[in-house]
C-alpha positions in Angstrom: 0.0 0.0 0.0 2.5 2.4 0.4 4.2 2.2 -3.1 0.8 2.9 -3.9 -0.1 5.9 -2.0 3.1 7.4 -2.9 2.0 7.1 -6.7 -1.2 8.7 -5.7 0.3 11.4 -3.6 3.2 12.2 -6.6 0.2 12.2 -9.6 -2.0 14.8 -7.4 0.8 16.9 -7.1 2.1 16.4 -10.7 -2.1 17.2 -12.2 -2.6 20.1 -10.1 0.8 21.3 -11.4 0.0 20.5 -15.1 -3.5 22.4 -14.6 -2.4 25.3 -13.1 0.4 25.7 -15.6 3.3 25.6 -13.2 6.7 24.5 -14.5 8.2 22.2 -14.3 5.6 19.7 -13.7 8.1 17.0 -12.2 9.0 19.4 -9.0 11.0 16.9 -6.7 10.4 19.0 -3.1 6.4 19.2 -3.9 6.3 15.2 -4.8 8.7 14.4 -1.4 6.5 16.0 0.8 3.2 15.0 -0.5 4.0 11.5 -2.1 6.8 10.6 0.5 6.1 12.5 3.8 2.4 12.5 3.2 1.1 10.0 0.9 3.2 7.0 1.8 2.8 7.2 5.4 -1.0 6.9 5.2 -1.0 3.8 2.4 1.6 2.4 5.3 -0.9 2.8 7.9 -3.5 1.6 5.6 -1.3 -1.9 4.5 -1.4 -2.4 8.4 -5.4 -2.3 9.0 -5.3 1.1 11.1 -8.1 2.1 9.2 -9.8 -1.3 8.3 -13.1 -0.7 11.5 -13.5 3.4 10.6 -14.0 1.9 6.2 -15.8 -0.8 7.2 -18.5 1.4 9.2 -18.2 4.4 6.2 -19.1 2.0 3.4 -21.5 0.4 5.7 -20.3 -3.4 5.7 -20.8 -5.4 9.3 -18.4 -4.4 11.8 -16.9 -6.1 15.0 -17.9 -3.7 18.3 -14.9 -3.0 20.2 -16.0 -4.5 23.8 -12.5 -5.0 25.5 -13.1 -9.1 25.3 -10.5 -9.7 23.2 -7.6 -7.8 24.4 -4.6 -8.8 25.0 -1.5 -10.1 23.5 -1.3 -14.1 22.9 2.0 -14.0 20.7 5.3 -11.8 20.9 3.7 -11.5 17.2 0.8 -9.1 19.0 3.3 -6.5 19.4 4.2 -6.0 16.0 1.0 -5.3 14.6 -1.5 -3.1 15.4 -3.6 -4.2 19.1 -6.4 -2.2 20.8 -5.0 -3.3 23.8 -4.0 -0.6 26.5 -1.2 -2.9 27.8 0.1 -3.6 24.5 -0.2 -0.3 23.1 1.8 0.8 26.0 4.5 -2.1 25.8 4.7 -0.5 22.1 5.2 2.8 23.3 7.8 2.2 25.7 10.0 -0.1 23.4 9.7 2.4 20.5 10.8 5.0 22.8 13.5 3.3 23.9 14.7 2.6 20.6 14.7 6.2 19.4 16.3 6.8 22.9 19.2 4.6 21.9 19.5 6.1 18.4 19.5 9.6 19.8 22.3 8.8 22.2 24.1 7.5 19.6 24.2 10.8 18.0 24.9 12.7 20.7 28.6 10.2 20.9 28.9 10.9 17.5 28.8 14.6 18.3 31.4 14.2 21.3 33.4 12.0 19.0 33.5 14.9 16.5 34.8 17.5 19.1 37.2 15.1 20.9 40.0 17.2 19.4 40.5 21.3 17.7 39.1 20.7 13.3 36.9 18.5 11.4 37.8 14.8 12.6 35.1 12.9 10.7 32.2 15.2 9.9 31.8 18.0 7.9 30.1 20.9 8.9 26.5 20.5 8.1 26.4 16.9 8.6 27.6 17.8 12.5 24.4 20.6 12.6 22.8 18.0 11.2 23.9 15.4 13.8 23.3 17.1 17.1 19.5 18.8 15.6 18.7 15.1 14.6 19.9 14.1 18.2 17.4 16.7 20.0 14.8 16.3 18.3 14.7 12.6 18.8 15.3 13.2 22.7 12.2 15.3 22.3 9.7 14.0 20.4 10.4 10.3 20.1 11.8 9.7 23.4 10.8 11.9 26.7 7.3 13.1 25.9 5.9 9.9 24.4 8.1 7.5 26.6 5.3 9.0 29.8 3.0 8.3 27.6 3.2 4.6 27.0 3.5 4.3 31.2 0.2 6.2 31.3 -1.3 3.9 28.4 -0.3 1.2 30.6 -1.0 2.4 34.1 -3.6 4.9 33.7 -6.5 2.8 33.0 -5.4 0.4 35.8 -5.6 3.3 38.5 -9.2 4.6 37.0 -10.7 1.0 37.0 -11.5 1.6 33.4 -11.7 -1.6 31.3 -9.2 0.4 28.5 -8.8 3.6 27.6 -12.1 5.2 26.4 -11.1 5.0 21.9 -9.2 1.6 21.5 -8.9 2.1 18.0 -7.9 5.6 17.9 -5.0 4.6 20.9 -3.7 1.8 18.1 -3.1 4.5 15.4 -1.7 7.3 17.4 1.1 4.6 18.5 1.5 3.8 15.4 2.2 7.7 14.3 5.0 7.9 16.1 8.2 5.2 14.4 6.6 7.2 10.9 7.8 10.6 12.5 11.0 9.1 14.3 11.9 7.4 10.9 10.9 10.4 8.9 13.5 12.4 11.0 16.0 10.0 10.5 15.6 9.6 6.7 16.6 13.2 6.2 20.3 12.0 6.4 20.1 10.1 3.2 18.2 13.0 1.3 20.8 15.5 -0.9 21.9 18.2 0.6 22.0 16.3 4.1 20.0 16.9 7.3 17.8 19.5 8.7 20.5 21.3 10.5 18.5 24.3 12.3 18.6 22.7 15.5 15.4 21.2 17.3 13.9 25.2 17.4 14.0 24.9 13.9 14.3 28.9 13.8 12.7 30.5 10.5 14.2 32.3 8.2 17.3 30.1 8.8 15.0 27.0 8.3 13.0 28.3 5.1 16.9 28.4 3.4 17.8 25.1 4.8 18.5 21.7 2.6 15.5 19.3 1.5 15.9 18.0 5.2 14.0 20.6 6.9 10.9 19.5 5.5 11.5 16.0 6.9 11.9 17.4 10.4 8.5 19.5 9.3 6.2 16.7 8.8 8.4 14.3 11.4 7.0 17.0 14.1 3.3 17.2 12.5 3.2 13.2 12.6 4.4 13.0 16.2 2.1 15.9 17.3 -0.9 14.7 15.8 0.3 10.7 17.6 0.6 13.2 21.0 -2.9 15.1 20.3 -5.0 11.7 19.8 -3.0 10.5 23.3 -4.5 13.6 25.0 -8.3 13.5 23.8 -8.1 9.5 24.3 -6.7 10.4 28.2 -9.0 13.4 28.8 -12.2 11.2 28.1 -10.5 8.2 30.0 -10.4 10.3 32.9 -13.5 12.0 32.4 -15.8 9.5 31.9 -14.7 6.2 33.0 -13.8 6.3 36.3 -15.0 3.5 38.2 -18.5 4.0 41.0 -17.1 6.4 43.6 -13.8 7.4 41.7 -14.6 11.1 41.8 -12.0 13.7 40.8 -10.6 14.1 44.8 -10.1 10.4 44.8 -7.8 9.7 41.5 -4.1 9.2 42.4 -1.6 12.2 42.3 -0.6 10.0 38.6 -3.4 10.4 36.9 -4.2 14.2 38.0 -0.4 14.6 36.2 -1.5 13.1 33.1 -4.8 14.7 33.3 -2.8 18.0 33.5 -0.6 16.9 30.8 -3.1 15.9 28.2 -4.7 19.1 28.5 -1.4 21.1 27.9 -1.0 19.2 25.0 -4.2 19.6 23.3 -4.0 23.0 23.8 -0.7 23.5 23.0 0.3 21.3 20.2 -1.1 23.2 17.5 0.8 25.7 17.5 3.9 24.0 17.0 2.2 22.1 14.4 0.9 25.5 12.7 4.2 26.6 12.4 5.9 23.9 10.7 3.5 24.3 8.1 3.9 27.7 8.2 7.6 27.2 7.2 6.7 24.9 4.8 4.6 27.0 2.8 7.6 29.4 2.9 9.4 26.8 1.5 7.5 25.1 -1.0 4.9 27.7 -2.3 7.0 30.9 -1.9 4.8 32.6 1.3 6.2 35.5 3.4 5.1 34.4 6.6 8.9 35.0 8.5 10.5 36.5 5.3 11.0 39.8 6.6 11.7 41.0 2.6 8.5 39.7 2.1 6.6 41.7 4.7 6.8 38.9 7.1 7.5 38.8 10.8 10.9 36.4 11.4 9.7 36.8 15.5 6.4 35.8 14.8 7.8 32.1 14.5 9.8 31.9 18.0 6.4 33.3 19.6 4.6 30.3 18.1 7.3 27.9 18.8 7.7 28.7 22.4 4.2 29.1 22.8 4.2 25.4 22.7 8.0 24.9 23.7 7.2 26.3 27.4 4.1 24.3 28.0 6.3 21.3 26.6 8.9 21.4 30.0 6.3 20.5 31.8 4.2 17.7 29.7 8.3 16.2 30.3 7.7 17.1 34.2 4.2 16.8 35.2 4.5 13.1 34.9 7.5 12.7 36.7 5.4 14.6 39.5 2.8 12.5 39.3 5.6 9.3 39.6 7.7 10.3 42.3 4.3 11.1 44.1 3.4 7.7 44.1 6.3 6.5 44.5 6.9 8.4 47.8 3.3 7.4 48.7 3.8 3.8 48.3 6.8 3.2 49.8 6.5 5.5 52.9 3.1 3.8 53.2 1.3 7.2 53.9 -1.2 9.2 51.8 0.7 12.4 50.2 0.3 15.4 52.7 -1.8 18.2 51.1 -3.2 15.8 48.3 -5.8 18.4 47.0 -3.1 21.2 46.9 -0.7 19.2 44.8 -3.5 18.4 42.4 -4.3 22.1 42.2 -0.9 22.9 41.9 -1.0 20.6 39.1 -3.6 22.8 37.3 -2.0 26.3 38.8 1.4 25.2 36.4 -1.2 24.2 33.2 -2.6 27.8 33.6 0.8 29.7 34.4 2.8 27.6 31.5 1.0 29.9 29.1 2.1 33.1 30.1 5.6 32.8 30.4 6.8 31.8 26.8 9.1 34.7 25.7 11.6 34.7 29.0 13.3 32.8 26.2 12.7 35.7 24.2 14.8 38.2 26.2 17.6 39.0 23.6 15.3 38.4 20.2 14.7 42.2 19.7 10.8 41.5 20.9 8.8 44.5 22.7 10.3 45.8 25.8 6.9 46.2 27.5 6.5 42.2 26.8 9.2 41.9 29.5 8.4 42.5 32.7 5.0 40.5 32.3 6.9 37.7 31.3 9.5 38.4 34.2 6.6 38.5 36.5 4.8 35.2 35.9 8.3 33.5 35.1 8.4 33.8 39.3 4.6 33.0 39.6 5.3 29.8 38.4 8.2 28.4 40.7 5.4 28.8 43.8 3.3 25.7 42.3 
């Protein structure tokens, strides 16, 4: 199926060329990024049966209801394909993390490697941008923020009483999101002109100019955003409406209040960082001004949107390590956590406050001198929680 889609995705791109008279036709950036980064991925996810229940039920042929019977995994084969169950999905998660964990470490010895003496020892010098922005971005986006949530896949609906998380299927396919955007970043070594090499910020202008790369880190960070947005709906109705009788809100563990916290930071939050990747790509591919100051664009108005989401990020990394070491603490000291209900609303006190304090990274950029002391302000608000 992918071969496929990837024919499908390069002809769309090639007719709507041909009828809009654009020249050339054959326009290799435009077919990578719709047949390859685009196309492909979907017929991939297709060739797997992530979609097989949602046709079914469109076309209106009988369907299986998902009623949690028959979850489970009865073969090592169970992990390599794609399962509704939360366990498994979790299991997934967690080794796929892992894996991109070890990959990204790897780069990050190549790196030392390369400065273990004064010159260029093995690397050139876009390869070696290209080395440590590959390293981060894995670290990231395919290691720390999904790594907590495979745990929560596995432990969340375990602590709610829940028989699985609320959308089985939709759980399946945002795992599966994620090696497409960890691969995707690591393709764009073998593409010409090398890897994205902007670092993980992925600053605009200096990314618009950058090799064919950039765009794989572009759609690498819209795939693993939209794996981390289904993660967060699929938690937030978990949590909302399958607690088991007499689980109210005051009763969940300090663990799932973090993830509950979490999800909602990255719902709200994630499309921004997702806006503007496509925002660069645009400026890339179909000649926009959106941070092409020549152009009448605004070069800040990307690191506003980045951070934005970059802020709020820090703490979907910490809020589950809260929620952890809370249990943790809890279990092992064999006492209830003091102030329960003050943690959990200090919980919700950092998801409000991690929206307002964005551009303390923003000091130096040349933004509005008014915009600091606000910032200054609730950059101290936010230590109290």
């Amino acid at each position: 199926m992918t071969p496929l889609f990837f024919g499908i995705g390069s002809a769309i791109v090639v007719l709507c060329r041909w009828w809009g008279g654009w020249h050339p036709i054959w326009f290799g950036e435009i077919i990578v990024l719709v047949g390859a980064l685009i196309a492909a991925p979907i017929g991939f996810l297709a060739g797997i049966g992530a979609f097989d229940y949602w046709v079914r039920y469109s076309i209106g042929a009988p369907t299986e209801p998902e009623d949690h019977s028959g979850h489970g995994a009865y073969s090592w084969r169970d992990y390599f394909r794609v399962n509704t169950d939360h366990k498994v999905i979790g299991m997934q998660y967690l080794a796929t993390t892992i894996f991109f964990f070890l990959a990204g470490g790897l780069l990050a010895m190549l790196v030392r490697a390369e400065l273990a003496k004064p010159g260029m020892q093995f690397f050139d010098n876009q390869t070696y941008n290209g080395l440590f922005s590959v390293h981060a971005s894995l670290m990231i986006f395919l290691f720390v923020i999904p790594a907590f949530a495979g745990l929560a896949n596995f432990v969340v609906p375990l602590m709610l009483g829940a028989p699985d998380m609320a959308f089985p299927r939709l759980n399946a396919l945002s795992y599966w999101l994620l090696p497409i955007a960890g691969i995707m970043m690591l393709s764009s070594f073998l593409v010409p002109g090398g890897a994205f090499a902007s670092g993980w910020t992925g600053y605009a202008p200096l990314s618009v100019h950058q090799p064919l790369g950039t765009i794989f880190f572009n759609m690498g960070v819209q795939w693993a955003g939209a794996s981390s947005i289904m993660t967060a709906l699929n938690f937030l109705v978990t949590i909302i409406t399958m607690r088991a009788p007499g689980m109210t809100f005051w009763r969940m563990p300090l663990l799932v209040w973090a993830n509950f916290t979490t999800s909602l930071l990255v719902v709200i939050a994630t499309p921004f960082i997702a806006g503007s990747q496509f925002f660069v790509m645009f400026d890339r591919v179909m000649h926009t001004h959106f941070f092409d100051v020549g152009g009448g664009g605004y070069p800040l108005g990307y690191q506003h949107i980045f951070w934005f989401y970059s802020h709020p990020a820090v703490y979907i990394m910490m809020l589950p390590g809260f929620g952890i070491a809370s249990e943790v603490i809890s279990v092992f000291s064999r006492k209830p956590i003091f102030g329960y209900r003050l943690m959990a609303l200090s919980l919700m006190a950092i998801l409000v406050l991690g929206f307002s304090v964005w551009a303390h990274h923003m000091f130096v950029s040349g933004m509005a001198p008014w915009l600091r002391v606000p910032m200054m302000i609730t950059t101290l608000m936010i230590a109290v929680p």
